[in-house]
matplotlib code that plots the C-alpha trace (Angstrom):
import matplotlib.pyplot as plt

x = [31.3, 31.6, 29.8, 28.5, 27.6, 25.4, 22.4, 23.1, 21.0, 17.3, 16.0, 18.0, 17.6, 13.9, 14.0, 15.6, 13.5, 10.9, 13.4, 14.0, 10.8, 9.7, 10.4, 10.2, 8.9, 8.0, 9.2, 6.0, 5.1, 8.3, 8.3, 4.7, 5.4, 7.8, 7.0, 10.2, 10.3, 11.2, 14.6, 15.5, 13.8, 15.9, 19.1, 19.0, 18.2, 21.2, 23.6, 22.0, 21.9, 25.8, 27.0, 25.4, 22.9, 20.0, 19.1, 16.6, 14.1, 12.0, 9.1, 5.8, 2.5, 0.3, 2.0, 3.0, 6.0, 7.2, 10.2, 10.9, 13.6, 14.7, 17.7, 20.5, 22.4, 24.8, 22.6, 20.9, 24.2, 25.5, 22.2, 21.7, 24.9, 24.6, 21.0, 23.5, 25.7, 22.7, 21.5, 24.8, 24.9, 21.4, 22.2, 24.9, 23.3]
y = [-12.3, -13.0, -12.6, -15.7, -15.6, -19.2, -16.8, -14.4, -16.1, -15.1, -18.6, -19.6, -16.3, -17.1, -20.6, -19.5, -16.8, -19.6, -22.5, -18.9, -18.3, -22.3, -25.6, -27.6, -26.9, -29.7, -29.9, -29.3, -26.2, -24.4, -25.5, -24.7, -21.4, -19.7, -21.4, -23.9, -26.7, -30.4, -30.1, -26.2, -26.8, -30.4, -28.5, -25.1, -27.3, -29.9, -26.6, -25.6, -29.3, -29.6, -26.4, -27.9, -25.3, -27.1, -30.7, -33.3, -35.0, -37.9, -39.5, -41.5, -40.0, -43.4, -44.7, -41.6, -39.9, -36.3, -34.8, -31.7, -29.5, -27.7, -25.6, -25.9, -23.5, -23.5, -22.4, -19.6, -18.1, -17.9, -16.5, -14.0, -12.8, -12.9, -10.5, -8.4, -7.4, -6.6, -4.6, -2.7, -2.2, -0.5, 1.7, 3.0, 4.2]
z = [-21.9, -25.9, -28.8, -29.8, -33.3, -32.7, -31.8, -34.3, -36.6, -36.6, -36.7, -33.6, -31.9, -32.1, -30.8, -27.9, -26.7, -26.7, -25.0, -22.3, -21.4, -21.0, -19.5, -22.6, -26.0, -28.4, -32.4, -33.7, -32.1, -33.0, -36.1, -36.6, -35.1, -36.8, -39.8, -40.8, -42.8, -40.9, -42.3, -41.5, -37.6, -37.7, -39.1, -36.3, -33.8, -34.5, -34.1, -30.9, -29.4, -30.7, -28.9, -25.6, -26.0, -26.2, -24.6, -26.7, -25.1, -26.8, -25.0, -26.1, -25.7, -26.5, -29.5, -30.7, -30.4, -29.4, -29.2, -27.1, -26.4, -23.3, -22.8, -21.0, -18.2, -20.6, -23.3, -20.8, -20.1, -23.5, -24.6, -21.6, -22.8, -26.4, -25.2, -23.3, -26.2, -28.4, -26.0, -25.6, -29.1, -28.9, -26.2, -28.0, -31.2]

ax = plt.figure().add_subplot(projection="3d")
ax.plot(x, y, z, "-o")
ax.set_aspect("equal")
plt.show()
């Protein structure tokens, strides 16, 4: 196990507890929810998708389109991990 300083950022830390705990999550929503601008949610999410982390997913609903995020085993691991280590640290103070 490593530290993984990726997550150690609270944005990303934040997106993924909600890419953890669901299939797929769409732009908007995250955005919406923890209140980013298009380019901040476009910029943390870039860093996640280039560290394999995270996998993009754009699809048409109608004529409109969505794009949704899911993460990867890779990005589970690392991120169980990264928990595991914070965790650590807690216990020990």
């Amino acid at each position: 196990m490593y530290y993984n300083d990726i997550f150690h950022q609270p944005y990303r830390t934040k997106i993924m507890v909600m890419l953890i705990n669901a299939e797929k999550v769409e732009f908007k929503e995250i955005k919406e929810r923890l209140e980013l601008t298009s380019g901040n949610m476009t910029r943390h999410m870039g860093v996640l998708v280039d560290h394999g982390f995270v996998e993009v997913e754009k699809i048409f609903v109608g004529k409109k389109p969505k794009t949704l995020y899911l993460i990867t085993e890779t990005g589970r691991e690392a991120f169980r991990g990264y928990l595991k280590i914070l965790r650590n640290i807690i216990e020990e103070c």
